[in-house]
C-alpha positions as CSV (number, residue, x, y, z in Angstrom):
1,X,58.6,118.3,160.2
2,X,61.5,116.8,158.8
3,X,62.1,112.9,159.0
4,X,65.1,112.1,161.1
5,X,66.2,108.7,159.7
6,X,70.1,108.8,159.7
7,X,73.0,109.9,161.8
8,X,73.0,112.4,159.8
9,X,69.5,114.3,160.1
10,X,70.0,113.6,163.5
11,X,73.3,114.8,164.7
12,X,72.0,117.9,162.6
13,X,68.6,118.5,164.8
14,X,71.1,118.5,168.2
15,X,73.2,121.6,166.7
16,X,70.0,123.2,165.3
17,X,68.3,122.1,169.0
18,X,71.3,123.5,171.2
19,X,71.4,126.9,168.8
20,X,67.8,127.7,169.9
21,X,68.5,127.6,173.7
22,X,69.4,130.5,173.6
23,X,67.0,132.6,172.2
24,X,64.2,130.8,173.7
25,X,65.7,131.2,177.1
26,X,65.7,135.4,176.5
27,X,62.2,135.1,174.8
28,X,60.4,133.5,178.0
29,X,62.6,133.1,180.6
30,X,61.3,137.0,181.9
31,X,58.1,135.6,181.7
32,X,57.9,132.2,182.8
33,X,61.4,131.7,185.0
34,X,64.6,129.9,184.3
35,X,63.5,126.7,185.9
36,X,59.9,126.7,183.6
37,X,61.3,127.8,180.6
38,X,64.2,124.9,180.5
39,X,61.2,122.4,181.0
40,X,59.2,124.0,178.6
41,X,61.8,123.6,176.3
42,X,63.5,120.3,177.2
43,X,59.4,118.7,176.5
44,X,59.6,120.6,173.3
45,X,62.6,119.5,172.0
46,X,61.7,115.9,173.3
47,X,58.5,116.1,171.5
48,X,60.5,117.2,168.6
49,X,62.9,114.5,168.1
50,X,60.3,111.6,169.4
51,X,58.1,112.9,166.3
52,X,60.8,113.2,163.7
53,X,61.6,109.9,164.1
54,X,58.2,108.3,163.4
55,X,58.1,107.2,159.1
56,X,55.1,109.0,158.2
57,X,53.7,112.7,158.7
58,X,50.9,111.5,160.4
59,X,52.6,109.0,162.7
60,X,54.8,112.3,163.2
61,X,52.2,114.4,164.4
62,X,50.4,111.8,166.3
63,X,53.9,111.0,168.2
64,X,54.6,114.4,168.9
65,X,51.3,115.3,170.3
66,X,51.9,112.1,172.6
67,X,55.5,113.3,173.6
68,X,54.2,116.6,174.5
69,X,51.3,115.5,176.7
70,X,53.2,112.9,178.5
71,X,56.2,115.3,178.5
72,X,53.9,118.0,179.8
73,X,52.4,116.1,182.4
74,X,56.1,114.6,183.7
75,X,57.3,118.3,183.9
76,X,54.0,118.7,186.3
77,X,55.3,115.9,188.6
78,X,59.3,116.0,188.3
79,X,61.1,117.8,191.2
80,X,63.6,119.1,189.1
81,X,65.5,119.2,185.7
82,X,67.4,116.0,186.6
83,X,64.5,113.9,187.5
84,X,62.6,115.5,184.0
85,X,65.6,114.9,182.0
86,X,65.6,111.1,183.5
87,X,61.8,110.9,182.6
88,X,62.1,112.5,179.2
89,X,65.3,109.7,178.3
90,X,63.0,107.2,179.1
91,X,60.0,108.6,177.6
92,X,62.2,108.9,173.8
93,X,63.7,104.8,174.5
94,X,59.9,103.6,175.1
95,X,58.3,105.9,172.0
96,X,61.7,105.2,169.9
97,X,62.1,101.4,170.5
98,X,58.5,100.8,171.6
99,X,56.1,102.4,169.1
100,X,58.5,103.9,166.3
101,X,60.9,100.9,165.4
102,X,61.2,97.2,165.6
103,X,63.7,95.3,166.6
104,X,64.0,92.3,169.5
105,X,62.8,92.9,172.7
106,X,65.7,91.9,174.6
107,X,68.0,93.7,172.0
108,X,65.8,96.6,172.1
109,X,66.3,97.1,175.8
110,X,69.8,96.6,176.1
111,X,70.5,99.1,173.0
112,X,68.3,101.9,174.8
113,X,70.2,101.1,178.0
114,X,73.4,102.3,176.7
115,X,72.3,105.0,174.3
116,X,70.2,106.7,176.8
117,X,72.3,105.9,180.2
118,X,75.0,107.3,177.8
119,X,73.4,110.4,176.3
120,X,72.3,111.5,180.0
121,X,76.2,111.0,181.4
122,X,77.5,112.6,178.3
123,X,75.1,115.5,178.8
124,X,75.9,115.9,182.2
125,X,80.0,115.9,181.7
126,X,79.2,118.7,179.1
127,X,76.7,120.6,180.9
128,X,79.0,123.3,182.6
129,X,78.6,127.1,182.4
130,X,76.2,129.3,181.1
131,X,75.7,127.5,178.1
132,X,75.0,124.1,180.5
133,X,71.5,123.3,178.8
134,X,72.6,124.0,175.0
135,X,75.9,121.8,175.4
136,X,73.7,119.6,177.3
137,X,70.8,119.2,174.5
138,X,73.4,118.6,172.4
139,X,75.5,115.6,173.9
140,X,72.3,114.1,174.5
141,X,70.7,114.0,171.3
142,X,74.2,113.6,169.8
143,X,74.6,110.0,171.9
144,X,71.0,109.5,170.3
145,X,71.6,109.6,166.8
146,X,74.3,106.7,167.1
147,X,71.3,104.8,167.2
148,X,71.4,104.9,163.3
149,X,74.5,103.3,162.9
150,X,73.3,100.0,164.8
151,X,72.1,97.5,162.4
152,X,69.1,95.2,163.0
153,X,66.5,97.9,163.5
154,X,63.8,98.5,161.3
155,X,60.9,100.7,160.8
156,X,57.6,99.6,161.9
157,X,54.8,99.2,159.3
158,X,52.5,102.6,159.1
159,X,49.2,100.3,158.3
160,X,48.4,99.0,161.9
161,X,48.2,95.6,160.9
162,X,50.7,92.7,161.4
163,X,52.2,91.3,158.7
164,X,51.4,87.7,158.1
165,X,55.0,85.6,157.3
166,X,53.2,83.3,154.7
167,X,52.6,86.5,152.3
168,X,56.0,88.1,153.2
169,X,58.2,85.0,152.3
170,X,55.9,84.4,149.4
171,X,56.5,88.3,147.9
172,X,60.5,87.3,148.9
173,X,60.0,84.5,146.7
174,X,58.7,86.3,143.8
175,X,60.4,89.4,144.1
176,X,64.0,86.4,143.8
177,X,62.5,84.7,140.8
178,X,61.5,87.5,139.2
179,X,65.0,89.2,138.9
180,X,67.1,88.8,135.9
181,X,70.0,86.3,136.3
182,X,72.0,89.1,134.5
């Protein structure tokens, strides 16, 4: 699974995302039914994104397996594609801001506010026609990867422990006096 770390990498996985509608929904829509195969595929794709995000392959797998089960188990429970697309926004802010990255609480909430109130109303303006679940994959997860061009947000540590400030400003320290003045 490929990392997605950038605008970039991101914005790419919502066009490859939207392509594969399409196919998916001919592939298991005669089997399973419009309705189960969008939520089949909307947890997927959740699962998907939630995982690529995470820095290391395990922490990939180990995210995605969590997406899928708690994805899963809100397309059990959900009413409808609305109230699982709702579910599955919040789902990616908690995983994305929660477990994947750091970043201040307060800022944290306010930037998955927007991104994910916006991604949802974006997704819903585009979601029109036949192609209404592709287009609206894509604004979505489009809306998402601006979350790459916001500063302030880091990467959280893949060892499980907490850093202690004492040894990070000391390494700081050394890392500036050991640099040539040239």
């Amino acid at each position: 699974m490929t990392r997605l770390d950038s605008f970039g990498r991101s914005a790419a996985f919502a066009a490859v995302a939207a392509l594969v509608w399409m196919p998916w929904a001919m592939l298991t829509a005669p089997f399973l039914g419009v309705p189960a195969a969008r939520a089949l595929y909307l947890v997927a794709v959740a699962a998907l994104y939630c995982g690529g995000l995470a820095k290391s392959p395990p922490r990939r797998a180990s995210t995605t397996l969590l997406v899928s089960v708690v994805g899963c188990l809100l397309a059990l429970v959900a009413s409808g594609t609305p109230e699982l697309c709702v579910a599955l926004a919040a789902t990616l802010g908690v995983v994305r801001s929660g477990l994947v990255h750091r970043t201040a609480p307060a800022r944290a909430v306010a930037l998955e506010a927007a991104l994910l109130l916006g991604g949802l109303l974006f997704a819903r303006f585009l979601a029109a026609g036949p192609l209404a679940t592709a287009f609206g994959v894509w604004g979505f997860l489009l809306v998402q990867s601006c979350f790459f061009l916001v500063g302030g947000v880091t990467a959280r540590a893949d060892d499980g422990r907490h850093p202690d400030a004492f040894e990070e400003a000391c390494a700081r320290a050394t890392e500036v006096l050991e640099r040539p003045f040239v």
